[in-house]
Phi, psi and omega in degrees: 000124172275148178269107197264120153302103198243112196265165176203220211287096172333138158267122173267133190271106213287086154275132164311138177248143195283310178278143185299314174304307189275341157328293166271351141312312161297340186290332196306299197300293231275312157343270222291329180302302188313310202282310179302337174297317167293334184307297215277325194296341198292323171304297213291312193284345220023079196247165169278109194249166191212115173229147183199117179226151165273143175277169136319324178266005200119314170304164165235140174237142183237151177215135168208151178236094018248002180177133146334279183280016156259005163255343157278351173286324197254333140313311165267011192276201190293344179252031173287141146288163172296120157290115164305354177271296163194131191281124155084006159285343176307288186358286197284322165275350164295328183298305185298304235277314206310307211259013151282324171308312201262346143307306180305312181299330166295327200266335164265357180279309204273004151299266173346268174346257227284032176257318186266329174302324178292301166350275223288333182278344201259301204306332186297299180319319210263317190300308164304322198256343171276320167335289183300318147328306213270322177288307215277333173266028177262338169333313200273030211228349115350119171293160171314303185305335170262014144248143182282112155265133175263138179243000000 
């Protein structure tokens, strides 16, 4: 009978990891673990879930059943009871999620603007510069008799 080693799930030891790469890489893997979890209770069990995590870098990402912000809307609204654990810290990260959220959306609002203020001024240009064509080619619509030949 041979002897096999067999391995299997490490235990892994909870520290801050140091290098920036395997962070964010482990934050990428271990995100995508939470949402899928959240994905099936939401499937199996039909519960509502609300998740909203920050990278290392700052971003934010949400996962929600059936939408994020109608389960944060019905968490903070009037028939959340208070948490006795800690009171108005729910609060302040829902708030932080709200106005990262409503940063991303200003910053593609005034992108999108001055995308279309370029549109509608190039279109202004090209209408004026067809103008100006439309003048300089009428010449030939002019009788014969008022043009000069010269020899």
């Amino acid at each position: 009978m041979s002897t096999r080693l067999i391995k299997g799930r490490k235990k892994v030891r909870l520290a801050k990891i140091e290098n920036k790469t395997n962070r964010q890489v482990t934050f990428s893997k271990r995100r995508n673990s939470v949402f899928k979890k959240a994905n099936e209770l939401a499937v199996m069990i039909g519960a509502e879930v609300g998740i909203i995590v920050f990278s290392p870098a700052n971003k934010h990402y949400s996962f929600g059943h059936p939408n994020v912000n109608e389960t944060i809307d019905k968490y903070v609204g009037k028939e959340r009871p208070p948490s006795p654990s800690s009171p108005g810290i729910d609060d302040t990260y829902v708030q932080m999620f709200r106005k990262a959220n409503s940063r991303a959306l200003n910053t593609q609002l005034d992108y999108l603007q001055d995308q279309l203020d370029f549109a509608l001024n190039l279109k202004s240009n090209l209408k004026e510069m067809n103008k100006n064509l439309d003048s300089q080619q009428e010449w030939f619509r002019d009788p014969i008799e008022k043009m000069r030949l010269q020899c």
